[in-house]
MIBA-331736 format. One record per residue (C-alpha): x, y, z. Coordinates in steps of 0.25 Angstrom, whole numbers. Layout:
<recs>
rec xx = X; yy = Y; zz = Z
...
</recs>
This chain:
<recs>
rec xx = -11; yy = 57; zz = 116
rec xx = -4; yy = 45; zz = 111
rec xx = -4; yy = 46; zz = 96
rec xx = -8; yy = 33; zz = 87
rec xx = 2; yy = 26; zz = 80
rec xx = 2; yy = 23; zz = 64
rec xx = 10; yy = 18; zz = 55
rec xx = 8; yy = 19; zz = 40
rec xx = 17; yy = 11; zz = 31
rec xx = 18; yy = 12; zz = 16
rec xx = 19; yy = -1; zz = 9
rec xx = 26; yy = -1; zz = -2
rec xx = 40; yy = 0; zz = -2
rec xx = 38; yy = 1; zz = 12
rec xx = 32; yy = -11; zz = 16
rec xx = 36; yy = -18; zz = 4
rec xx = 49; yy = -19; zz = -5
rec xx = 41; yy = -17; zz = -17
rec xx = 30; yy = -11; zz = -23
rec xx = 18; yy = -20; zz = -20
rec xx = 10; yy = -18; zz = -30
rec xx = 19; yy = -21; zz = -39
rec xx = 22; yy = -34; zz = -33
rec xx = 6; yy = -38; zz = -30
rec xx = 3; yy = -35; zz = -47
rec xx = 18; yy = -46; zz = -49
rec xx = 13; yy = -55; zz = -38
rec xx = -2; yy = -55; zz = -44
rec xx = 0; yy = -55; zz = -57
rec xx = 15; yy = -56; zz = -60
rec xx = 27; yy = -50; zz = -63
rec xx = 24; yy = -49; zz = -78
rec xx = 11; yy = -42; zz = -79
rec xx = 18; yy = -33; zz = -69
rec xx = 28; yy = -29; zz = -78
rec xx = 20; yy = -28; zz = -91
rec xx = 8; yy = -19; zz = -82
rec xx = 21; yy = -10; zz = -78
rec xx = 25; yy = -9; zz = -92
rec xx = 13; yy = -5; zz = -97
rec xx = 10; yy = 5; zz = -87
rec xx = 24; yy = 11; zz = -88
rec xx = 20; yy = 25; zz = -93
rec xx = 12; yy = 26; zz = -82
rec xx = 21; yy = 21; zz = -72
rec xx = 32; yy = 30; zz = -78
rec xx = 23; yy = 43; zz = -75
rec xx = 19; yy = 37; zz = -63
rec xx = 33; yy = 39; zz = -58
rec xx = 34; yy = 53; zz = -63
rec xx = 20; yy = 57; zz = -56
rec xx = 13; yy = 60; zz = -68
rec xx = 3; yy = 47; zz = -68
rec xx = -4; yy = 44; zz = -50
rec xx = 2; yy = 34; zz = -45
rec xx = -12; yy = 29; zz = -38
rec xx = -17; yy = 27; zz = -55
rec xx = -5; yy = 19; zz = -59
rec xx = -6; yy = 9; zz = -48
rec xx = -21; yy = 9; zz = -51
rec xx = -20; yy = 4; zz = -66
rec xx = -9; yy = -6; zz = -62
rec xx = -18; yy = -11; zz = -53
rec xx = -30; yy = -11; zz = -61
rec xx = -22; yy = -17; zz = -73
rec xx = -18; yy = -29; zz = -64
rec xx = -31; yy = -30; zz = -55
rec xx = -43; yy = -24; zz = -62
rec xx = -56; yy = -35; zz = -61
rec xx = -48; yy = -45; zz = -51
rec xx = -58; yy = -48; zz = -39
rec xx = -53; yy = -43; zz = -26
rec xx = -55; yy = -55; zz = -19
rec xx = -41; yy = -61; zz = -28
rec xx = -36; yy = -49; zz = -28
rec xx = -34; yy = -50; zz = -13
rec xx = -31; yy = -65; zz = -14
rec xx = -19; yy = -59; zz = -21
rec xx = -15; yy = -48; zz = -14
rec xx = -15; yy = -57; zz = 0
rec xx = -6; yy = -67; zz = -8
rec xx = 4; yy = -57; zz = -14
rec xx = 7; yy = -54; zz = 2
rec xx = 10; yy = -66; zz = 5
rec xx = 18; yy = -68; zz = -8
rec xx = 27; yy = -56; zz = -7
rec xx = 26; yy = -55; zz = 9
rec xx = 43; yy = -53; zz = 5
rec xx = 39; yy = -38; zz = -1
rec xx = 37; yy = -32; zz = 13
rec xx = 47; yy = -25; zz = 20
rec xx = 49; yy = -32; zz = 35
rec xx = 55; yy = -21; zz = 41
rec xx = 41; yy = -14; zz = 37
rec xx = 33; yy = -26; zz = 41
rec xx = 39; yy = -26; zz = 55
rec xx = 37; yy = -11; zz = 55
rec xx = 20; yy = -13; zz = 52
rec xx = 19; yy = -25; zz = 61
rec xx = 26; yy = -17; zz = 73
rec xx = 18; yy = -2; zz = 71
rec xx = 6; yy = -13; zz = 73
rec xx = 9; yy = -21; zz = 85
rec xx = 12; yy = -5; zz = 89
rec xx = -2; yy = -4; zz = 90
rec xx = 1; yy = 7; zz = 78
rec xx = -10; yy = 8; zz = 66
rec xx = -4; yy = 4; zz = 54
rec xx = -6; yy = 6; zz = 41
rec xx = -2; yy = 2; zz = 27
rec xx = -3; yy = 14; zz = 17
rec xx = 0; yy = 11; zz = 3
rec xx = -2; yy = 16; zz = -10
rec xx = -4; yy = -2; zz = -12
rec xx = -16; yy = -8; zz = -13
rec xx = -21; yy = -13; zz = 1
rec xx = -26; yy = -27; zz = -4
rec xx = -11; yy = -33; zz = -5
rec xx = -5; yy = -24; zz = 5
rec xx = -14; yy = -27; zz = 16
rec xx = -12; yy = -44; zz = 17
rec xx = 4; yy = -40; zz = 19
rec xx = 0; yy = -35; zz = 33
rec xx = -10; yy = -48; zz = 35
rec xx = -1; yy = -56; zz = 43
rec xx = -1; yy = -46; zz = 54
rec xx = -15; yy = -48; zz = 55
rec xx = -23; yy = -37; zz = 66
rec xx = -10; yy = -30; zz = 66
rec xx = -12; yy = -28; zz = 50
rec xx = -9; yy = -14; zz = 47
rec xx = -21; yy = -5; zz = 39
rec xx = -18; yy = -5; zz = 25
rec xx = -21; yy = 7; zz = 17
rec xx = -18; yy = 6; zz = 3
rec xx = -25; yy = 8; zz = -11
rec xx = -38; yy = 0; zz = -10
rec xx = -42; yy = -6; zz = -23
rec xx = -55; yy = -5; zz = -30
rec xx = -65; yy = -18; zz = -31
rec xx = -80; yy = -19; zz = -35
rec xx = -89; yy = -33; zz = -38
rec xx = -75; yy = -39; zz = -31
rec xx = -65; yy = -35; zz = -43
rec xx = -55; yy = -26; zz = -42
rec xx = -58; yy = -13; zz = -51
rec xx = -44; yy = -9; zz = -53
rec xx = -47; yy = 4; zz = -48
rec xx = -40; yy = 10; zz = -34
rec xx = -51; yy = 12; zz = -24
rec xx = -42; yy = 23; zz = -16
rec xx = -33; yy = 32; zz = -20
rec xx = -20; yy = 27; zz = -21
rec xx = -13; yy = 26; zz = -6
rec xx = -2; yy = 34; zz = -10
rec xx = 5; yy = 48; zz = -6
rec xx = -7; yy = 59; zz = 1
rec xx = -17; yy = 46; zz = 0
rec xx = -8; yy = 37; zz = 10
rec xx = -12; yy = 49; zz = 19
rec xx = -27; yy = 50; zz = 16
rec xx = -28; yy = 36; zz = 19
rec xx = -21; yy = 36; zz = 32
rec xx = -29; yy = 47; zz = 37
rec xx = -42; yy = 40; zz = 34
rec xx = -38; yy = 30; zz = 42
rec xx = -34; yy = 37; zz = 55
rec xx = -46; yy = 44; zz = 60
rec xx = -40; yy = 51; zz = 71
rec xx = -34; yy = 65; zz = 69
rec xx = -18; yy = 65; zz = 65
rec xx = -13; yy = 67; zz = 78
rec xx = -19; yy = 56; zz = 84
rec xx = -9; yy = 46; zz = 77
rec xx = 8; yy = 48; zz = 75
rec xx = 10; yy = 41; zz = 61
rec xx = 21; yy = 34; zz = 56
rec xx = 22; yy = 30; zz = 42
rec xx = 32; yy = 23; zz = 33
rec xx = 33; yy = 24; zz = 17
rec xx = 44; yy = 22; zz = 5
rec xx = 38; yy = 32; zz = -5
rec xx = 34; yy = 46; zz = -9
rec xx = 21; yy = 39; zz = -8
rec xx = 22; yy = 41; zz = 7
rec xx = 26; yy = 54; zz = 8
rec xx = 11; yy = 60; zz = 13
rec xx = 11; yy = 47; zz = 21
rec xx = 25; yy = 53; zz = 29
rec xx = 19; yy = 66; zz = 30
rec xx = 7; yy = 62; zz = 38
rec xx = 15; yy = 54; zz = 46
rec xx = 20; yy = 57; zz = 60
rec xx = 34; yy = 50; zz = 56
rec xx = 38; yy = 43; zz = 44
rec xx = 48; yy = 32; zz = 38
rec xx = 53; yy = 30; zz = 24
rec xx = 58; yy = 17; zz = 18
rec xx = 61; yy = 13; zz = 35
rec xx = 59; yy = -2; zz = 30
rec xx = 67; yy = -1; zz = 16
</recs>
């Protein structure tokens, strides 16, 4: 049996030459508060490096701290023009590589520990061919963001949770390449039938 072909990039730092989250809270609301936000959270950010504070939870109250109450609809707005803005972030090696597994007749997929509202319109130009994204979804309710993370953090053992939901069929029916930058794909490569680290650096 002919085995289905899918192909699951990282984003950041694979796709991107930066940290997108870091460039969406500059873009949308500038340099400055970016640098007094990491300031202030800088205790946190430091046992955040050492393991002792979840990564998922920072990101969370830096985005909460930036985006709490705004209404969806301008959120998107905004994530839709950050694309277009900083189209330069992405990788083309890594863009040629997406777009060819595509018109390979592969599925493609996205999985980033990012939130999926701004990474998702990167991809838009390739329009039916558009890969899936799957990233950290955020939480809404009466149309305003709540702050709050509405799936766990798309990060280590979770990038394979949310790969596996998605392919219904049993394991060996697909050969699985991925492709990642970080110790935050290291379950991603274990699952994989055939990985590649920093190919497009």
């Amino acid at each position: 049996m002919t085995k289905k072909k899918v192909f699951c990039f990282d984003f950041d730092g694979t796709l991107t030459s930066c940290d997108s989250l870091l460039a969406f809270i500059s873009y949308a609301r500038g340099r400055r508060k970016l640098i007094q936000a990491l300031l202030f959270f800088s205790p946190l950010l430091v046992l955040m490096k050492l393991r002792l504070f979840p990564n998922g939870h920072m990101k969370e109250m830096l985005f909460s701290h930036f985006f709490k109450g705004v209404p969806l609809a301008e959120f998107d707005a905004v994530c839709r023009e950050f694309a277009r803005a900083d189209s330069h972030i992405m990788r083309p090696d890594g863009m040629a590589a997406v777009r060819m597994a595509a018109a390979g007749g592969a599925q493609v997929l996205i999985v980033s520990a990012s939130i999926d509202n701004w990474v998702a319109p990167f991809f838009e130009s390739m329009g039916n061919a558009s890969p899936l994204v799957v990233g950290t979804r955020v939480e809404s309710k009466k149309g305003r963001l709540t702050g709050r993370f509405l799936t766990p953090n798309c990060y280590g053992t979770e990038k394979v949770r949310r790969i596996k939901s998605i392919l219904k069929e049993p394991r060996d029916n697909y050969f699985i390449t991925a492709f990642g930058d970080s110790r935050g794909d290291k379950e991603m490569f274990e699952y994989a039938d055939k990985s590649y680290y920093r190919p497009f650096n």
